[in-house]
Structure formats: structure tokens, C-alpha cells
C-alpha positions as CSV (number, residue, x, y, z in Angstrom):
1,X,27.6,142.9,182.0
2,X,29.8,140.1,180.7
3,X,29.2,136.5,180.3
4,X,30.4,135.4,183.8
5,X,28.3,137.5,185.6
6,X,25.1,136.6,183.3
7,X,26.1,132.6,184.3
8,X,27.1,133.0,187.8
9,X,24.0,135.0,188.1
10,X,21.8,132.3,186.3
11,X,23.5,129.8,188.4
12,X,22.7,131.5,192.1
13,X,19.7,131.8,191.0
14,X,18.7,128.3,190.2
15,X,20.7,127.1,193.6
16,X,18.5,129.4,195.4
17,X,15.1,128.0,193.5
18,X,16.6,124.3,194.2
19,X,17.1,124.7,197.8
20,X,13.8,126.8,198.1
21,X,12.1,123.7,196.6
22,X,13.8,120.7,198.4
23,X,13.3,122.9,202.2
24,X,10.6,121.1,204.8
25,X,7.4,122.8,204.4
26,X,5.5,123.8,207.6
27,X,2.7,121.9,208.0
28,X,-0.4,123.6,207.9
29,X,-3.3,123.3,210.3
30,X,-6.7,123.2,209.1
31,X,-9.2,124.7,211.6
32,X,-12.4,122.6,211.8
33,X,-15.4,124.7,211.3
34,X,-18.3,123.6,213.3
35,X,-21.1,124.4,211.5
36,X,-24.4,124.5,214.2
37,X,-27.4,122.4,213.6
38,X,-30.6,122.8,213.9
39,X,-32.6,120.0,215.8
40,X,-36.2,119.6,217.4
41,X,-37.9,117.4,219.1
42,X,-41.3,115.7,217.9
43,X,-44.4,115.3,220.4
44,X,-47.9,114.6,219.4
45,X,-49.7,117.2,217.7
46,X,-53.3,118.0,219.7
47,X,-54.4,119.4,216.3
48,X,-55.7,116.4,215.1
49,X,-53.3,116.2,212.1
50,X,-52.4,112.7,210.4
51,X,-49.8,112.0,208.6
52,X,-49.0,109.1,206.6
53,X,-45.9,108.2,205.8
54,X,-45.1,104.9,203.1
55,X,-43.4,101.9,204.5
56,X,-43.6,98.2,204.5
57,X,-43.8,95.9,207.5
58,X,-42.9,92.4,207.6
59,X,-43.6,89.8,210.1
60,X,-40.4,88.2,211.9
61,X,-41.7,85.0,212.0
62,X,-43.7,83.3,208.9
63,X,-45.2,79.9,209.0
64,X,-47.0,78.7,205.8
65,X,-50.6,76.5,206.3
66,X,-51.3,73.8,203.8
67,X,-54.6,71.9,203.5
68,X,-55.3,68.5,202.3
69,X,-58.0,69.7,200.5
70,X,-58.8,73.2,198.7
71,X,-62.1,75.4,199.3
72,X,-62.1,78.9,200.6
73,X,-61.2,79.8,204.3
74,X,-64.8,80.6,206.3
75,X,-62.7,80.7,210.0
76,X,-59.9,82.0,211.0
77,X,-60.3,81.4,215.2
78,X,-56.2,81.7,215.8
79,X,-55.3,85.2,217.0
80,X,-52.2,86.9,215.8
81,X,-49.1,86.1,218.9
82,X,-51.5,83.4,220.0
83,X,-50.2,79.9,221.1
84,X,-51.7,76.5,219.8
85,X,-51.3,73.5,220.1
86,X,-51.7,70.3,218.5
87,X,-55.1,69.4,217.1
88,X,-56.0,72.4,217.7
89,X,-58.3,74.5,215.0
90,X,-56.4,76.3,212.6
91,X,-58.8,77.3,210.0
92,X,-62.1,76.0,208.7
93,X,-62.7,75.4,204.8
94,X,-66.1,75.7,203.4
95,X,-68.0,72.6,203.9
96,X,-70.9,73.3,200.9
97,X,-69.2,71.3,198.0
98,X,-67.9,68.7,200.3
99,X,-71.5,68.2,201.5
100,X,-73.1,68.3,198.8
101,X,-70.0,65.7,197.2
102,X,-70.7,63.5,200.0
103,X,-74.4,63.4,199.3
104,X,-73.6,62.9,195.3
105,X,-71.6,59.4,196.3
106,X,-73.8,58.6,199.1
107,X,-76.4,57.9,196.9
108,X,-74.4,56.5,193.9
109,X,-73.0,54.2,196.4
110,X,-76.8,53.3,197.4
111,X,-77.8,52.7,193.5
112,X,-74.8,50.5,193.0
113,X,-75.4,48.4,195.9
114,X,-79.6,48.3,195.2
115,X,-78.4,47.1,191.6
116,X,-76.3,44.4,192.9
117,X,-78.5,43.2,195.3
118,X,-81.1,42.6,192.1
119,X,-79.1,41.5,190.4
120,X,-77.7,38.2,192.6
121,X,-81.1,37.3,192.5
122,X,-81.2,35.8,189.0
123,X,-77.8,37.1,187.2
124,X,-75.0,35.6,185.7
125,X,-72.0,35.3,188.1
126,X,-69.9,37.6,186.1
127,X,-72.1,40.1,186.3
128,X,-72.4,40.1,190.1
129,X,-68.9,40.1,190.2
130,X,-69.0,43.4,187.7
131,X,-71.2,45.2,190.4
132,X,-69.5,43.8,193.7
133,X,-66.4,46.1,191.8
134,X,-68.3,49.2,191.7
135,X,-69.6,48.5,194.6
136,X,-66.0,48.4,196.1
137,X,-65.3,51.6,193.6
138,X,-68.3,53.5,194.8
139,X,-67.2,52.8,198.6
140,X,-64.4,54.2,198.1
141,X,-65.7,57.3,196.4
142,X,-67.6,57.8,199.6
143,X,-65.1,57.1,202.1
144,X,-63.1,59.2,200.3
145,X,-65.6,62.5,199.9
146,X,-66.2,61.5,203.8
147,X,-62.8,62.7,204.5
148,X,-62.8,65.4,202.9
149,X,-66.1,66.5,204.7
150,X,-64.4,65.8,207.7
């Protein structure tokens, strides 16, 4: 073969390869394959089986209670979903160490005032006026512990 026939060979044949490569393509259709699945559907078991499954539930609607005063919670009358109303009973506290706190400055509050009405019978001015303070102080105390009973 001589040299011409070698290159127009070579040539044809990359022409050919060029236009192979630059032709549309057919597009090529992919068939979906529906693949079956398998379902059931759940009813009650009679057989007495339980399961348990984990999960968390979370009310829609919180509302946090504050107290003037701190004690542990001996009533809880409100039902969950249950409507109130104002003044209405939320919650007792335990009453024990109010009680017995009310009691305590009762009768401090009875000392104090015995004291003072002793001494205004025969003591200095300054004193009195010493006592009528913790008198004051003391009433206070109880009005205060009174409350908190309340």
C-alpha cells in the first residue's frame, strides 16, 4: 500500500468516528419497575398480648403554679381539662409548720406584750418605749405567720 492510501484511509476513518460521535443519540426509555409491597392491616389482638412501645408525650398547653409561700402540696382538687375559675382552689400546702409558726409568735407576741404591760408600771420611759418596739415587731411576726397560715 503506499502512503496515500495509508492517509486517506486514516483520514475516512477519523471522519467516520467524528460524525459517529457528534450524531443525536436516541433517547433511551427507562422502564419503571414496580416492585409490589407487602402491607397489613392491624386489629386488636384477643390474645391478651401487650406491647410497649417508648415514646414521650407532651401536654399542648402548660401553665406553671407559683405559691407565695413553700411547703409540700397535700391537695391537688383540679382535674386534668377541668375549668376554674377565679378564687377557686388550686392546691393546698401543708399547714403543720405554718401552724405550729403561728403558735411560736402567738405566744412571743403574748410575752412581749405581758412584759410591757409590767413594765409601764414602774419603768423608765425608755424602756417602755424599747418594749412598745417589739411589741410592734412581734405583731408583725404574727400577722405575718397568719398569712401564711392562711
Amino acid at each position: 500500500m503506499n502512503v496515500s492510501a495509508i492517509r486517506f484511509s486514516v483520514i475516512m476513518t477519523a471522519i467516520f468516528l467524528f460524525l459517529t460521535g457528534c450524531a443525536e443519540q436516541e433517547e433511551k426509555t427507562e422502564t419503571v419497575v414496580v416492585r409490589p409491597v407487602r402491607t397489613m392491616v392491624l386489629t386488636s389482638s384477643v390474645s391478651g398480648r401487650v406491647r410497649t412501645f417508648p415514646g414521650k408525650v407532651q401536654a399542648s398547653q402548660q401553665v406553671d403554679l407559683a405559691f407565695r409561700i413553700s411547703g409540700p402540696l397535700v391537695e391537688f382538687p383540679v382535674k386534668e381539662g377541668q375549668a376554674i375559675k377565679k378564687n377557686d382552689l388550686l392546691a393546698r400546702i401543708d399547714p403543720r409548720d405554718y401552724k405550729t409558726d403561728l403558735a411560736h409568735v402567738g405566744s412571743s407576741l403574748a410575752e412581749v406584750r405581758a412584759k410591757l404591760k409590767s413594765m409601764k408600771a414602774g419603768a423608765r420611759p425608755e424602756d417602755v418605749k424599747v418594749l412598745e418596739a417589739e411589741v410592734a415587731a412581734a405583731r408583725a411576726r404574727f400577722h405575718e405567720a397568719e398569712q401564711n397560715f392562711k
